[in-house]
C-alpha positions as CSV (number, residue, x, y, z in Angstrom):
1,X,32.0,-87.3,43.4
2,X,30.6,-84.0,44.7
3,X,32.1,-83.1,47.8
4,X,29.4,-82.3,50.6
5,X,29.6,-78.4,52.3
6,X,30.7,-78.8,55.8
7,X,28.5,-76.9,58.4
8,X,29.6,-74.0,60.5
9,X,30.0,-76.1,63.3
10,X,31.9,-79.0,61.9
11,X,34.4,-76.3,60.3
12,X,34.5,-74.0,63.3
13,X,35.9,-77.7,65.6
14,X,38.2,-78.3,63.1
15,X,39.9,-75.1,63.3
16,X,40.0,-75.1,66.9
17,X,40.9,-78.6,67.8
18,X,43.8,-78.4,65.2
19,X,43.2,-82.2,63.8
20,X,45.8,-84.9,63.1
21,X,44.0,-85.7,59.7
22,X,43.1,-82.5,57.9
23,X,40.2,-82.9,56.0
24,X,40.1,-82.4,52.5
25,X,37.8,-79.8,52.5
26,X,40.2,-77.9,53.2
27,X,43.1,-79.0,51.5
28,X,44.4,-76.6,48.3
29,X,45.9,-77.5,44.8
30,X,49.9,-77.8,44.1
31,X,49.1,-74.8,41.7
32,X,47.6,-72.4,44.5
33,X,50.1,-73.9,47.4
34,X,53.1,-72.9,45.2
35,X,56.3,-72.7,47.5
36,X,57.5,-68.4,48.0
37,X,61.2,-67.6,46.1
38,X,63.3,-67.0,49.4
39,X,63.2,-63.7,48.8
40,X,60.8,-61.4,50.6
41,X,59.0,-58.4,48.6
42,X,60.7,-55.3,49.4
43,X,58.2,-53.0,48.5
44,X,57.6,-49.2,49.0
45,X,57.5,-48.2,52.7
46,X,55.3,-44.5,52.3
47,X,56.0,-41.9,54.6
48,X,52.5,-39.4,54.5
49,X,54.2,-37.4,57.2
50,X,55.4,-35.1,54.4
51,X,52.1,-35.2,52.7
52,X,50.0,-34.4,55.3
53,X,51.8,-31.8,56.8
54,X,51.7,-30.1,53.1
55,X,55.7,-30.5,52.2
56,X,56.1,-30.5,48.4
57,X,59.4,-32.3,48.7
58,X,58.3,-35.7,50.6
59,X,54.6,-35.4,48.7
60,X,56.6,-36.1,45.3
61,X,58.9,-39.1,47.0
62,X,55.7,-40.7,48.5
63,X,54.0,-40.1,44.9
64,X,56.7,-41.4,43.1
65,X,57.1,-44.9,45.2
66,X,53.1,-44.6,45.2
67,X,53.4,-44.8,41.4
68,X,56.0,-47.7,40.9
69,X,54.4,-49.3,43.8
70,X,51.6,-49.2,41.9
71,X,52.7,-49.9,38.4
72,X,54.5,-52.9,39.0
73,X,52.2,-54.8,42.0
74,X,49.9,-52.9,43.6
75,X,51.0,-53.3,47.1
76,X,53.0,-50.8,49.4
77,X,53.1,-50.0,53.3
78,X,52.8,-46.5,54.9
79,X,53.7,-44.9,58.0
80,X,53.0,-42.0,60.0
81,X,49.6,-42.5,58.7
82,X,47.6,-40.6,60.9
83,X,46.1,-43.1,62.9
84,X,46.6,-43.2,66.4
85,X,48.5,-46.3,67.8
86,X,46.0,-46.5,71.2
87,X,43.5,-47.3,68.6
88,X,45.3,-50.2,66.9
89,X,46.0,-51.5,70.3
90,X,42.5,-51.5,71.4
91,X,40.9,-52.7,68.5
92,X,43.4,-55.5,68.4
93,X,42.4,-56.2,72.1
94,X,38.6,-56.2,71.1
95,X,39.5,-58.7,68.0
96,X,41.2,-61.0,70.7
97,X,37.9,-60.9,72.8
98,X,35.9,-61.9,69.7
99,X,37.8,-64.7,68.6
100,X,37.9,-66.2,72.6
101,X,34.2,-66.5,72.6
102,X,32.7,-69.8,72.7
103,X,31.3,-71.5,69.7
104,X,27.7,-71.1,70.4
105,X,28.3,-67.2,70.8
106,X,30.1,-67.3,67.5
107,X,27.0,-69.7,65.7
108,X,24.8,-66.8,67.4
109,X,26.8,-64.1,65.3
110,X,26.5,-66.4,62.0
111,X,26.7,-64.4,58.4
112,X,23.1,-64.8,56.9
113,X,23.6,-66.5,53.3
114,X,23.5,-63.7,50.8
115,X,25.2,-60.9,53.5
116,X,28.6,-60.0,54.0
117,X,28.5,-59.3,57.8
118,X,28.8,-61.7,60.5
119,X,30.9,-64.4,61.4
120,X,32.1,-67.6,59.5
121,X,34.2,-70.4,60.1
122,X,36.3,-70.7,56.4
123,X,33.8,-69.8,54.8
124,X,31.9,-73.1,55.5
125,X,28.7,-71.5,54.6
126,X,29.5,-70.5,50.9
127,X,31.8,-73.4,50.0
128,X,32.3,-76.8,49.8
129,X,36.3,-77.1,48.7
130,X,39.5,-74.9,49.2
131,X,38.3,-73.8,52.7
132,X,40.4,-71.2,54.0
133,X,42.3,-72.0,57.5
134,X,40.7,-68.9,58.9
135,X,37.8,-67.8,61.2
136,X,36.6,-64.1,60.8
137,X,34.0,-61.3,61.5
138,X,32.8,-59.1,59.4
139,X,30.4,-55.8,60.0
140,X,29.9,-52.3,57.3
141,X,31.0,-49.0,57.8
142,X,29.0,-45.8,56.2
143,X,31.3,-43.3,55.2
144,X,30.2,-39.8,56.0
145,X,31.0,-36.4,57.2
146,X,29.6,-36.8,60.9
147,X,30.6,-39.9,63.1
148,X,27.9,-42.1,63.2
149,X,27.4,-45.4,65.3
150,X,26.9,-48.2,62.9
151,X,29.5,-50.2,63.5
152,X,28.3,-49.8,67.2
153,X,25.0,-50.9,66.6
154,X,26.0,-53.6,64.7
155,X,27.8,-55.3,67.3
156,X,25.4,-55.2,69.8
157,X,22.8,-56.1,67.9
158,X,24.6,-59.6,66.9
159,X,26.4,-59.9,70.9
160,X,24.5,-58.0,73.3
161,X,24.5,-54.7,75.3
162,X,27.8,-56.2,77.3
163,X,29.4,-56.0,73.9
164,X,29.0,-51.8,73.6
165,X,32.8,-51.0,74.1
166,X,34.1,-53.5,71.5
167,X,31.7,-51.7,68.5
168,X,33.1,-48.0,69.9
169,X,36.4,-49.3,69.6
170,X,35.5,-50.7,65.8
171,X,33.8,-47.5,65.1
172,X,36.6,-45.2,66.2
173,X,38.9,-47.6,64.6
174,X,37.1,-47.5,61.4
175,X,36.2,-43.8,61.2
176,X,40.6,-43.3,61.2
177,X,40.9,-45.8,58.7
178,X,38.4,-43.7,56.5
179,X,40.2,-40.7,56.7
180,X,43.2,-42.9,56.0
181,X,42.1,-44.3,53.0
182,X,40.9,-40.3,51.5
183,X,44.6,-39.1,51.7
184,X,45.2,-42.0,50.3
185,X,42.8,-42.1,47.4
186,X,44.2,-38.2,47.5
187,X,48.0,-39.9,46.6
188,X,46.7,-41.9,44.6
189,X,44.9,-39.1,41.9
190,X,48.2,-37.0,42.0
191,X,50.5,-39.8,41.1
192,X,48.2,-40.6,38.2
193,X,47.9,-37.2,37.1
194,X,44.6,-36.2,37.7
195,X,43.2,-32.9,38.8
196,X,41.2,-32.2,42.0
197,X,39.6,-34.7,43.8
198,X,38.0,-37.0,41.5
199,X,38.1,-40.1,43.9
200,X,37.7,-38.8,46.8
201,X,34.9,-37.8,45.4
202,X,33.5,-41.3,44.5
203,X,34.3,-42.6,47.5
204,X,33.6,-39.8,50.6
205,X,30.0,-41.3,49.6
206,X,30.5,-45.1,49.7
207,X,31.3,-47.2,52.0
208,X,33.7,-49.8,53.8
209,X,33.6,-53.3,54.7
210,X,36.1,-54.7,58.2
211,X,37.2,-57.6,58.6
212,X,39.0,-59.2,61.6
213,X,40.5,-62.7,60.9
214,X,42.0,-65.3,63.0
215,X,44.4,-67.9,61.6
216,X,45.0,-70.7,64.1
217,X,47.9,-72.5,64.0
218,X,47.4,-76.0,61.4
219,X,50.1,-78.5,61.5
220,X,49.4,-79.5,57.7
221,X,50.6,-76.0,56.8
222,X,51.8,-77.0,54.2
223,X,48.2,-78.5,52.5
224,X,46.4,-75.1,53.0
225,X,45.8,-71.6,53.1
226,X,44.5,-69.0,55.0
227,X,43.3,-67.1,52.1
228,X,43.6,-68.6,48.7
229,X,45.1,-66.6,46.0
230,X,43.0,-63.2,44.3
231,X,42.9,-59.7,44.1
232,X,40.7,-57.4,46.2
233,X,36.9,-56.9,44.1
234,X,37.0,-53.1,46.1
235,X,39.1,-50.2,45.1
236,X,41.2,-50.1,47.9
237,X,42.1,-52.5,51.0
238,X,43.8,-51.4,54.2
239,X,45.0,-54.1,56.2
240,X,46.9,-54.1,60.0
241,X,48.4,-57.3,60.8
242,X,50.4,-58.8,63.8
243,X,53.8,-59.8,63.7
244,X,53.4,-63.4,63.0
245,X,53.7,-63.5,59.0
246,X,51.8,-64.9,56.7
247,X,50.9,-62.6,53.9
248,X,52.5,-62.9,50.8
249,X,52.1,-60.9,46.8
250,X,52.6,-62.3,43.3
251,X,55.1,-60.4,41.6
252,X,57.2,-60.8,38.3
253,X,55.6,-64.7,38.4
254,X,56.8,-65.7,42.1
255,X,55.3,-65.5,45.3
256,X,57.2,-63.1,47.6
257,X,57.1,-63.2,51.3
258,X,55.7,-60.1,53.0
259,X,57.6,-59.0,56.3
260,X,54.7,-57.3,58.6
261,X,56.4,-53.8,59.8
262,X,54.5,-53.0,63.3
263,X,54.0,-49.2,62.7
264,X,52.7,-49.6,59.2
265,X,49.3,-50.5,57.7
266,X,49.8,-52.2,54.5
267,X,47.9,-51.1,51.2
268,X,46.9,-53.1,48.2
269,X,45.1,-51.9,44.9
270,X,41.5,-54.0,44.2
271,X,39.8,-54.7,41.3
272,X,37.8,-51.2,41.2
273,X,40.2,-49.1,41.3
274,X,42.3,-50.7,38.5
275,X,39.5,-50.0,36.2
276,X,39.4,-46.6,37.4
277,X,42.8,-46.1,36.3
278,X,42.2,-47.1,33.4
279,X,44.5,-50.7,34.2
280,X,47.6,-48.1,34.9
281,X,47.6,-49.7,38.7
282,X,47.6,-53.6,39.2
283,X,45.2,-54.8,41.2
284,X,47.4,-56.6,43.3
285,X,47.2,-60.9,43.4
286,X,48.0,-61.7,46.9
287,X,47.6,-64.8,49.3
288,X,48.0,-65.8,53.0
289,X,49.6,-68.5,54.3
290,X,49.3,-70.3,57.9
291,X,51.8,-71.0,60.4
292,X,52.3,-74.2,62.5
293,X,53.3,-73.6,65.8
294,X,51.4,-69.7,66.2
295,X,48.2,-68.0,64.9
296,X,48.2,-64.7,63.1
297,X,45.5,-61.8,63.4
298,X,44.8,-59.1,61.0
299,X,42.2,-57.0,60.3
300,X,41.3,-55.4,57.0
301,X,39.3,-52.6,56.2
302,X,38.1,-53.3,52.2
303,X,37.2,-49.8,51.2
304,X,34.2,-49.6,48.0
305,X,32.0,-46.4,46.3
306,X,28.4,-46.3,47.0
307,X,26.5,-49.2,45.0
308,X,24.9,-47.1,42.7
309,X,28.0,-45.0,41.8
310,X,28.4,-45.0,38.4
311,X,32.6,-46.1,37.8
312,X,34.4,-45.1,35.2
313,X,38.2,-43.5,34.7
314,X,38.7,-39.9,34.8
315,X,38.9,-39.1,30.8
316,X,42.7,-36.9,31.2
317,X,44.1,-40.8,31.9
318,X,42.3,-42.2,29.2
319,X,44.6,-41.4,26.1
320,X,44.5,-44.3,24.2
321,X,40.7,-45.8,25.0
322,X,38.6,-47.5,27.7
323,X,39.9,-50.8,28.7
324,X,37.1,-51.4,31.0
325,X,33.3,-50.6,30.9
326,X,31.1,-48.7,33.1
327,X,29.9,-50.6,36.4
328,X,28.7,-50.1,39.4
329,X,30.3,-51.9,43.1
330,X,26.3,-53.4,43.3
331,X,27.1,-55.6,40.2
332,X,30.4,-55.9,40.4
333,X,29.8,-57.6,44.5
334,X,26.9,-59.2,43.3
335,X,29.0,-60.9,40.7
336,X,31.4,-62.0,43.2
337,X,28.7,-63.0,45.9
338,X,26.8,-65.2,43.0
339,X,28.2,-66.0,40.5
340,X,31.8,-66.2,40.9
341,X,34.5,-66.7,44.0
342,X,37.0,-64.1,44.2
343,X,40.4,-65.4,42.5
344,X,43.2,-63.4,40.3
345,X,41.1,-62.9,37.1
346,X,37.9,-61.6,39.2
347,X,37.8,-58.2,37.0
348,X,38.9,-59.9,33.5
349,X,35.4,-62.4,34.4
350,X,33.3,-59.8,35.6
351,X,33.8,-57.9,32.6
352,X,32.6,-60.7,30.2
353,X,29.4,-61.3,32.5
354,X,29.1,-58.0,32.1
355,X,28.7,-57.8,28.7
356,X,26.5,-61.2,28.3
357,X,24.2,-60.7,31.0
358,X,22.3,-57.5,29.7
359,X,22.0,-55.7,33.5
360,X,21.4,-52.2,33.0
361,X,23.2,-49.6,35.1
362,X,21.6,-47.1,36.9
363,X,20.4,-43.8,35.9
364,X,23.7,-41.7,36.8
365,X,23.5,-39.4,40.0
366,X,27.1,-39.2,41.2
């Protein structure tokens, strides 16, 4: 029997009046709820202090934990990263005064079907089963060369005028996470061998999509998630977290706890940019988990090329033939907006659609 889709506000009461019953909308398989090993993922911690201050020496350590990082899971954490910590504060702040709105506000803010932006209560409004025990807002950011006010405008268009501060402290938040990401992306070609700057390039461009999430507190932990497992469809996800725990990365076939470190943004490779290695970097399978006594924030800036961008490897990593074909972002999030929800084979499944659907790509321009 087909389960019916819960409405926004059915799924938006259950989260916040924590139920003794958890209904099975949003209960998971025994498959995705697999138990973590005891061990937690000690992955690289990347110090770009070196790197940006131009010191060979520290460049090659970061590039080399960058690299095996990279190789084995697709997940690391840096530090010193550039961004100031008065911005993390405040746009954590701002996230708290989103999240304490009441419901009606948050219906008022409600992601249009077919968009990416706005707010959603676990994804009620796409889904029907395997809701995630999560509440979230999301809004674009252009990248460019001049600060623009996008983000800005997007938030008062969807709160109010009253609301101006909290998109200036997005938009500030988001223009340091885009500078972030082009060192990164900058790492990223040098540990892979490639000359210049041939994704910064794609990028500088494109585009990035933030995220703030709330996780309340669900005491049938043990029945959900807060994000089911999948890899990233973008090229490259940035994501700040609190202290309370929850993420967690597949990794030589367990599931290994993630300890949040509260300097650090954590990194993880997504589906694009595995293809434009060439499937030398994992795109990495990850999952979130909920806590029952405490909720968790995070937010997560999902960084993509512009949807036309034609996406292919640079050809001095490509010694032994293409292992992906050419796409383009616009198909590759259409595919997952459409057609298929996001789990850990999302590239392997786009790439068959791909090839059986016969949609053209664009006439080149990057």
């Amino acid at each position: 029997m087909e389960t019916q889709k819960p409405d926004h506000i059915s799924a938006i009461k259950t989260l916040s009046e924590i139920p003794t019953n958890l209904p099975s909308q949003f209960h998971w398989s025994p498959e995705d709820l697999a138990s973590a090993t005891g061990d937690e993922l000690y992955g690289a911690v990347v110090d770009l202090k070196g790197f940006f201050e131009g010191d060979l020496e520290a460049t090659e350590i970061a590039l080399k934990q960058i690299s095996e990082a990279c190789v084995s899971h697709g997940f690391f954490h840096v530090i010193n990263h550039g961004v100031d910590e008065e911005s993390i504060r405040e746009a954590h702040e701002q996230m708290d005064v989103v999240f304490k709105l009441p419901m009606n506000q948050k219906l008022g803010m409600k992601r249009k079907p077919g968009d990416l932006c706005g707010y959603s209560g676990a994804h009620a409004d796409r889904f029907s089963q395997h809701l995630p025990w999560k509440e979230m807002l999301s809004f674009h950011y252009k990248h460019g060369s001049a600060p623009g006010d996008d983000v800005v405008q997007y938030i008062t268009s969807i709160l109010g005028n009253e609301f101006h501060e909290t998109g200036v402290v997005f938009q500030r938040y988001c223009g340091a996470l885009k500078e972030l990401a082009m060192g990164i992306f900058r790492l990223l070609g040098m540990s892979l061998g490639v000359e210049g700057r041939y994704f910064e390039e794609i990028f500088e461009d494109g585009g990035s999509l933030m995220r703030i999430n709330n996780y309340p507190p669900c005491p049938h932990a043990e029945l959900t998630l807060g994000t089911g497992p999948h890899t990233d469809p973008n090229a490259l996800t940035i994501l700040h977290e609190d202290l309370a725990g929850g993420l967690q990365v597949f990794t030589d076939g367990k599931w290994r706890r993630v300890k949040p470190l509260k300097h650090a943004f954590a990194v993880n490779i997504g589906d694009t940019f595995m293809a434009l290695s060439n499937g030398r970097y994992k795109s990495c399978v990850h999952r979130a988990v909920v806590n029952q006594h405490k909720e968790r924030r995070s937010m997560v800036f999902f960084v993509s090329p512009r949807d036309d961008r034609i996406l292919r490897p640079p050809p001095e990593i490509v010694t032994e033939g293409r292992i992906y074909a050419d796409f383009t972002w616009s198909l590759l999030r259409g595919f997952t907006q459409k057609h298929y929800r996001v789990d850990s084979t999302t590239l392997q499944n786009f790439m068959r659609w791909l090839a059986l659907s016969g949609e053209n790509l664009p006439i080149s321009r990057n």
